[in-house]
C-alpha positions in Angstrom: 0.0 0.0 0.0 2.8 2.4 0.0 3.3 2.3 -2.9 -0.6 2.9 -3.9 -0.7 5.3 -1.5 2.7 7.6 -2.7 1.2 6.8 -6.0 -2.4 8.1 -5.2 -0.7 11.1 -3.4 2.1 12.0 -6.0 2.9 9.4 -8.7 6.2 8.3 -8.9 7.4 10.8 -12.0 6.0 13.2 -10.3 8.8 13.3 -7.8 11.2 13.4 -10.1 10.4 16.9 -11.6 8.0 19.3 -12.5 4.5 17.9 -13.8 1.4 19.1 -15.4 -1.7 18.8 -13.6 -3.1 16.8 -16.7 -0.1 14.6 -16.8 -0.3 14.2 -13.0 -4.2 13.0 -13.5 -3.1 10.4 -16.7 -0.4 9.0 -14.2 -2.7 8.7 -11.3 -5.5 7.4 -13.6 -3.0 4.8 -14.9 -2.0 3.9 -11.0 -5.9 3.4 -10.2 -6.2 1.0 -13.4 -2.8 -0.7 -12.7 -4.4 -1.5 -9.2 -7.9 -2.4 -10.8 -7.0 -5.7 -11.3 -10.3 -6.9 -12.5 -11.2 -3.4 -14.6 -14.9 -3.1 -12.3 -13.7 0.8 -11.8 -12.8 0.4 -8.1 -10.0 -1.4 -6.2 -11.2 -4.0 -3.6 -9.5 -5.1 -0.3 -8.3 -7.4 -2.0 -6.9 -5.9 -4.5 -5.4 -3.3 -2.4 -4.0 -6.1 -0.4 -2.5 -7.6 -3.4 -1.0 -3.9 -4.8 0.3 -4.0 -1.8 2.0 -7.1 -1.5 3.8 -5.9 -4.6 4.9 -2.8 -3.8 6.5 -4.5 -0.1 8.4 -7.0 -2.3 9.6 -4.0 -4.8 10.6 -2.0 -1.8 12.3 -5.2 -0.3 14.4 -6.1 -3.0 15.4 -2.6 -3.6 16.2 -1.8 0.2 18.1 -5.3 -0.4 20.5 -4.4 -3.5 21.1 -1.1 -1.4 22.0 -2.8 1.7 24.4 -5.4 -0.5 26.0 -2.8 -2.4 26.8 -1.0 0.8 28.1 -4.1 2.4 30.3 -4.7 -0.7 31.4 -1.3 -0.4 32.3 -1.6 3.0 33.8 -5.0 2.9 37.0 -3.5 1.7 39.0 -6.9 1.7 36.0 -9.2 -0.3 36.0 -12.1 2.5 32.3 -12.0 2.8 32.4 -10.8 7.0 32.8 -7.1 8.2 35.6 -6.6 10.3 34.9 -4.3 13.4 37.6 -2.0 11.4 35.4 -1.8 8.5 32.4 -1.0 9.9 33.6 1.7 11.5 35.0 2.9 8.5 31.2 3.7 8.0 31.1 6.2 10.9 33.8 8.4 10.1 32.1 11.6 9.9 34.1 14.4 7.4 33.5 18.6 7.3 31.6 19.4 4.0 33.7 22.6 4.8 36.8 23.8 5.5 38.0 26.3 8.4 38.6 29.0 6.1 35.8 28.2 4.1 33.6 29.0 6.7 35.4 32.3 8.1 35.7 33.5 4.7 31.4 32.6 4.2 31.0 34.6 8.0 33.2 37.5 7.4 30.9 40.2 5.8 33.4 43.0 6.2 36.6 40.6 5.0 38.8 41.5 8.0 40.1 37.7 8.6 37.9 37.5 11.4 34.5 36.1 12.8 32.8 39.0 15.2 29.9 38.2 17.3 28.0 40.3 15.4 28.5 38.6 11.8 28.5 35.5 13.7 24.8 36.4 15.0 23.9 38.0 12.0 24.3 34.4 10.2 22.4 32.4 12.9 19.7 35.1 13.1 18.9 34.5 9.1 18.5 31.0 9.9 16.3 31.6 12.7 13.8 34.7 10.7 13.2 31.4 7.9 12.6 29.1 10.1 10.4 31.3 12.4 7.5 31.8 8.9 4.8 33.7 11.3 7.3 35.9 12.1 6.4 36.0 15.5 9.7 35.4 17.1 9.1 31.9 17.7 10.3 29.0 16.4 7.6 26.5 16.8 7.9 22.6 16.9 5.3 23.0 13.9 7.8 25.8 11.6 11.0 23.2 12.1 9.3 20.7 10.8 8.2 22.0 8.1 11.9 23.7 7.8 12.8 19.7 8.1 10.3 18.7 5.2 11.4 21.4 2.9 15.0 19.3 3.1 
């Protein structure tokens, strides 16, 4: 039913990139007859249960060739096993950016330097879009829609 569902709610090429409201009706027409197994114009329990059966086992093997590709890629020496060294290998954790990088993106008057101020002037942006109302307030409702829009 996830499937069914996503594909109800947004078909899958819909996700992808932008879509026309007429091709985003064709695709979700096309979903409904995919899933109307015996073409009476609706879909039963059962064939819900059986559209979702199918979308499990697509999402299975998929989540499976990820999960073997990963192991692959961490099973640097190709014996099959993980070595406690190689898994950890998965958790080292690596700056997207550099010291300077991130002085130079900080330092509005290109002194060298981080002040409080330009410091606080770059968390205060992210705070005023996260807080949409504008009502000082960062609500548990405005981060996660700040976490949806990711």
């Amino acid at each position: 039913m996830l499937g069914l569902i996503a594909a109800i709610a947004v078909p899958a090429a819909a996700q992808q990139k932008a879509i026309s409201r007429a091709d985003f009706i064709a695709q979700t027409n096309a979903s409904f007859n995919a899933n109307d197994t015996n073409h009476d114009g609706f879909i039963s329990v059962s064939e819900m249960q059986a559209a979702q059966a199918h979308d499990l086992q697509r999402l299975q093997a998929s989540a499976r060739a990820s999960f073997e590709a990963q192991f692959r890629q961490l099973d640097t020496n190709h014996d099959g096993q993980l070595s406690l060294a190689e898994f950890e290998a998965l958790a080292t954790v690596k700056a997207n950016q550099t010291p300077q990088q991130l002085v130079e993106m900080l330092d509005t008057n290109h002194d060298g330097k981080v002040s409080p101020e330009e410091f606080r002037a770059a968390k205060m942006k992210q705070f005023n879009l996260l807080d949409t109302n504008h009502d000082g307030i960062v609500s548990p409702a405005e981060m996660q829609a700040a976490a949806g829009k990711k």
